[in-house]
Residue frames as a rotation matrix with the C-alpha (Angstrom) as fourth column:
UNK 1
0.585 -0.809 0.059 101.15
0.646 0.508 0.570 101.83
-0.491 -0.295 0.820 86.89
UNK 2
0.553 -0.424 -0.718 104.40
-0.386 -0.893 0.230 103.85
-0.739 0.149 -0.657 85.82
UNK 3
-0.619 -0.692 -0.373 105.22
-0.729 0.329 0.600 101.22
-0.292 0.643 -0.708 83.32
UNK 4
-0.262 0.288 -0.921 103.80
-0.645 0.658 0.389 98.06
0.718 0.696 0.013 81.43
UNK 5
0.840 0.432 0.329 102.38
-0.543 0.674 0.500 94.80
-0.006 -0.599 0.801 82.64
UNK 6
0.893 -0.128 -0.431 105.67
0.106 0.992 -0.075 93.35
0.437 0.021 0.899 82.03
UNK 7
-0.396 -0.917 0.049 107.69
0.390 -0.216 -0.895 95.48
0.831 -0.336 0.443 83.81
UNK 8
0.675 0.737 0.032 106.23
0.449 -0.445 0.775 95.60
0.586 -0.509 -0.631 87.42
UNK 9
-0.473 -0.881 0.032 107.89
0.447 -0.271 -0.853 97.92
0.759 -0.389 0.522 89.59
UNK 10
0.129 -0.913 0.387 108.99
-0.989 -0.149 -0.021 97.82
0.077 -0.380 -0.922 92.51
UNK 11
-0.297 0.381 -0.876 109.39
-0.400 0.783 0.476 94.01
0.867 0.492 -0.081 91.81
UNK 12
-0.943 0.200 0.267 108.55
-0.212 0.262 -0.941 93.39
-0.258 -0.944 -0.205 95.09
UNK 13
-0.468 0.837 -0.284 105.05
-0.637 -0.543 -0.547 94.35
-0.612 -0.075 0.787 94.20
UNK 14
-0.779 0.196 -0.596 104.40
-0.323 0.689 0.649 91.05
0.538 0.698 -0.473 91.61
UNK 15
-0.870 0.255 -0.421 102.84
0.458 0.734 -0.502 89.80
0.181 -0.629 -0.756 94.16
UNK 16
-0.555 0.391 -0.734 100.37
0.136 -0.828 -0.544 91.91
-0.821 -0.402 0.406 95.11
UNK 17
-0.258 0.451 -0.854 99.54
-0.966 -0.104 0.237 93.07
0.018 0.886 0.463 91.17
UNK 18
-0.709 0.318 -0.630 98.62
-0.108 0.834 0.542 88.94
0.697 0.452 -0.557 90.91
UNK 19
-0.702 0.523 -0.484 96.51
0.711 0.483 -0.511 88.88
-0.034 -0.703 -0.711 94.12
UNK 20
-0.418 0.835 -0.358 94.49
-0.425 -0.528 -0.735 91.96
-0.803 -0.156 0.575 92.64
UNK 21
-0.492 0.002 -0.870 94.81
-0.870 0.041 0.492 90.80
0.036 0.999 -0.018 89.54
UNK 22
-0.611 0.478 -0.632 92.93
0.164 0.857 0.489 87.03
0.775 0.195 -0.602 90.59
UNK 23
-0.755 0.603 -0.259 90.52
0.248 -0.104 -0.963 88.56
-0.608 -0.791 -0.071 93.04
UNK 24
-0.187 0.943 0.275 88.92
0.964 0.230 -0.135 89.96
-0.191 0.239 -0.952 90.61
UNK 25
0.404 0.363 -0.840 89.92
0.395 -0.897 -0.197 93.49
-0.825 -0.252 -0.506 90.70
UNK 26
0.860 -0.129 0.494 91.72
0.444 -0.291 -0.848 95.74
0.253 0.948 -0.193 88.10
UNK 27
0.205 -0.379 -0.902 94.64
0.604 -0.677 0.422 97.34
-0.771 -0.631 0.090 87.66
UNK 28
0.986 0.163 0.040 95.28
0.142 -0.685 -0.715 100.32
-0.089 0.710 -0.698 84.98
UNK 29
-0.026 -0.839 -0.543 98.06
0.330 -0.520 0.788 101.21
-0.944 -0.158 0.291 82.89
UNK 30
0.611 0.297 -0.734 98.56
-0.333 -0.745 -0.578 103.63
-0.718 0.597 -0.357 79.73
UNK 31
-0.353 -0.931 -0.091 102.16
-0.803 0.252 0.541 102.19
-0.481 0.264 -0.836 78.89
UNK 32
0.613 -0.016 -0.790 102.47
-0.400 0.856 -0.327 99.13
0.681 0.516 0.519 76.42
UNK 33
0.983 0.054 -0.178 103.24
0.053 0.839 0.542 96.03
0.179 -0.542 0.821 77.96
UNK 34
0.353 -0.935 0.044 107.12
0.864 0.307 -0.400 96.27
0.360 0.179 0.916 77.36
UNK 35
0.579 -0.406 0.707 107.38
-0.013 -0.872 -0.490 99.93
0.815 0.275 -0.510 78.49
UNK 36
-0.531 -0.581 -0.617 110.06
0.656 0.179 -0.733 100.45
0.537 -0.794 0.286 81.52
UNK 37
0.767 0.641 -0.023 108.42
0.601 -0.706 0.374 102.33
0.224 -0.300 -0.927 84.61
UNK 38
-0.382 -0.810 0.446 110.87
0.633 -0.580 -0.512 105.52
0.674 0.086 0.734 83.67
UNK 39
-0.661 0.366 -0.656 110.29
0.364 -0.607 -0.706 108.50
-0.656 -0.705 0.268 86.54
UNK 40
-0.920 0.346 -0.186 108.71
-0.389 -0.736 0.554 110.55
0.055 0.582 0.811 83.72
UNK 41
-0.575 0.789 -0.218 106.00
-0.289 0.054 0.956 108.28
0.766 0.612 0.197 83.62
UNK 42
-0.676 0.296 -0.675 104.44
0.736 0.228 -0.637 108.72
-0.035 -0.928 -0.371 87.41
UNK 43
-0.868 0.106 -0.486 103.47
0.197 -0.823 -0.532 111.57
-0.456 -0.558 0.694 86.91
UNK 44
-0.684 0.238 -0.689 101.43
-0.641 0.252 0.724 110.64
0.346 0.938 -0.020 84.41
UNK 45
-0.695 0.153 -0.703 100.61
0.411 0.886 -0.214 107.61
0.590 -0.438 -0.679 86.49
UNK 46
-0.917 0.107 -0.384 99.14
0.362 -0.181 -0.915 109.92
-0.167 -0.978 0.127 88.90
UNK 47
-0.790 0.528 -0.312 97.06
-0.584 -0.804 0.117 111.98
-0.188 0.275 0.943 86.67
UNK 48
-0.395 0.520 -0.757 94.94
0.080 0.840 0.536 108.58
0.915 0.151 -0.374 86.01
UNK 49
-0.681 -0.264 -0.683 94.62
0.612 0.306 -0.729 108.36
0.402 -0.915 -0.047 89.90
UNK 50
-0.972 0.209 -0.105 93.45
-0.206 -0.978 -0.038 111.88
-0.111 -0.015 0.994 89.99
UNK 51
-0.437 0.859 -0.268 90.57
-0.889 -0.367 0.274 111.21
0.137 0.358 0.924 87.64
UNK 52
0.054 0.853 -0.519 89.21
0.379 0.463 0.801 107.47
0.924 -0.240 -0.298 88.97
UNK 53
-0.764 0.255 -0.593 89.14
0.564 -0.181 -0.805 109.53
-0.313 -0.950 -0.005 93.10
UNK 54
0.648 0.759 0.061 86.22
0.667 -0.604 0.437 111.30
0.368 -0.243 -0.897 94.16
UNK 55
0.896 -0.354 0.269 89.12
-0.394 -0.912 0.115 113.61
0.204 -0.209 -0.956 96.11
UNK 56
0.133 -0.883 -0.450 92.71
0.544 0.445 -0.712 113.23
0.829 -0.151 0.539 96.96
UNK 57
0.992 -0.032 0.119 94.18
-0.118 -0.531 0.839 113.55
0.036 -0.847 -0.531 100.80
UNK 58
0.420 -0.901 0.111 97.66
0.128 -0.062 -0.990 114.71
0.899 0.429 0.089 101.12
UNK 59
0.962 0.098 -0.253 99.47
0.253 0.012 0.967 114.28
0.098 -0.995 -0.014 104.26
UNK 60
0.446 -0.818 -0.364 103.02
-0.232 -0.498 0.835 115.98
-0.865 -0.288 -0.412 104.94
UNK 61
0.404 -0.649 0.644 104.25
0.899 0.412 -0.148 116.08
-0.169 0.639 0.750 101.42
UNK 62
-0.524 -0.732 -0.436 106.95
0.395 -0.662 0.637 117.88
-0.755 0.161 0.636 99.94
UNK 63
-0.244 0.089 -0.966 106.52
-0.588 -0.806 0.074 120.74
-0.771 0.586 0.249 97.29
UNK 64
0.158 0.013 -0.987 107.28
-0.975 0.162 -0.153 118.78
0.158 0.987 0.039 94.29
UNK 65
-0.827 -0.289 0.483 106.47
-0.334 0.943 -0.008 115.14
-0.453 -0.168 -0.876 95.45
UNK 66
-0.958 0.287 0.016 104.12
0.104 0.294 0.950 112.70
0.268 0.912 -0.311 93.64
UNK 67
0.005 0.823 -0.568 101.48
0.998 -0.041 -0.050 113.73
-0.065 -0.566 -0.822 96.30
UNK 68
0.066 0.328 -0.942 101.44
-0.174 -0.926 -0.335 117.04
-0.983 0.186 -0.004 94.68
UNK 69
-0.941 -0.007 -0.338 101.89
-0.337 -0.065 0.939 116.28
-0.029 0.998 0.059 91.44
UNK 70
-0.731 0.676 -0.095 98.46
0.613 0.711 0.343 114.17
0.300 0.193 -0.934 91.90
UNK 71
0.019 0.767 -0.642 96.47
0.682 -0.479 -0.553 117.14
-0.731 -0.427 -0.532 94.17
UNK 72
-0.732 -0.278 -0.622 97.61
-0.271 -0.719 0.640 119.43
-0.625 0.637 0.451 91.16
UNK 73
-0.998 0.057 0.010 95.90
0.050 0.778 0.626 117.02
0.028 0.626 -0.780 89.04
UNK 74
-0.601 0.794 -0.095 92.52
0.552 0.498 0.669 116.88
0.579 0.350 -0.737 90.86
UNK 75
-0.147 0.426 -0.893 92.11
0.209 -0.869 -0.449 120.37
-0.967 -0.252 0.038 91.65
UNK 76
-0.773 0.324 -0.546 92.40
-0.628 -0.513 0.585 121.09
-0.091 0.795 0.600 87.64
UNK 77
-0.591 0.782 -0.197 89.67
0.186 0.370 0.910 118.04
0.785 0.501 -0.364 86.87
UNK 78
-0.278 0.687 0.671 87.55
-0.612 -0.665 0.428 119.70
0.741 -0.292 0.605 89.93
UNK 79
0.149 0.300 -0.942 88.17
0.606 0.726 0.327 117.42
0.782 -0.619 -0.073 92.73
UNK 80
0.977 0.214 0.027 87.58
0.029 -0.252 0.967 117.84
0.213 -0.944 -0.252 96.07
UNK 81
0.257 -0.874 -0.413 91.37
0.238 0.471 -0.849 118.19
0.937 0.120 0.329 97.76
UNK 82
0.982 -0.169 0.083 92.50
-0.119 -0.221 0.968 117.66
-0.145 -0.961 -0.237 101.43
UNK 83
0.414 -0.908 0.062 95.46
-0.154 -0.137 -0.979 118.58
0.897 0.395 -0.196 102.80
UNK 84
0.880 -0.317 -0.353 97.32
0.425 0.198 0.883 117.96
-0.210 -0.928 0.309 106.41
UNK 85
0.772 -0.601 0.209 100.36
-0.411 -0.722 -0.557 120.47
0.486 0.344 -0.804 106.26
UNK 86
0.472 -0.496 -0.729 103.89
0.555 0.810 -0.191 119.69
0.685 -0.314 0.657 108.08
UNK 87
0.926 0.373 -0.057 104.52
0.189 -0.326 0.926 120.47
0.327 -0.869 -0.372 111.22
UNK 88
0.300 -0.953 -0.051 108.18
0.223 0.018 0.975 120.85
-0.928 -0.303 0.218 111.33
C-alpha cells in the first residue's frame, strides 16, 4: 500500500482490503498505520511489488508512470520484464 492501514486509499478500496483481508490473504505495507498515502510513497509501494513478482508485464505505459517506475525496479532485482509498447 502507499500509506498505512488506517489510511486506505482510494477509499473506495475498504472494501476490497477487508474481503482480502478475511479470506485469508495478506496485504503489505512499509508505512505506520497513521501514515497518509502521499505520491512519494508509490513508488516505493511499487518497489515491494517488484520483489514479491516472479516478472512484471507492462502494457502501454507512459515514460515516467508507476508501470515504469515498478519494471525499473525488477530489472535492477533481476526479474524477468515484459513489455507491450504503444501503438499510437
Amino acid at each position: 500500500m502507499g500509506g498505512g492501514f488506517n489510511n486506505i486509499y482510494p477509499p473506495e478500496n475498504i472494501e476490497l482490503y477487508e474481503r482480502i483481508i478475511n479470506e485469508g490473504s495478506l496485504v503489505i505495507s512499509e508505512f505506520e498505520d497513521n501514515q497518509e498515502p502521499l505520491s512519494k510513497n508509490f513508488p516505493i509501494r511499487n518497489r515491494i511489488i517488484a520483489g514479491l513478482s516472479l516478472g512484471v508485464l507492462v502494457v502501454e505505459a507512459k515514460y515516467r508512470s508507476g508501470s515504469s517506475i515498478t519494471a525499473k525496479f525488477a530489472m535492477e532485482q533481476g526479474k524477468k520484464v515484459f513489455a507491450f509498447p504503444r501503438t499510437s
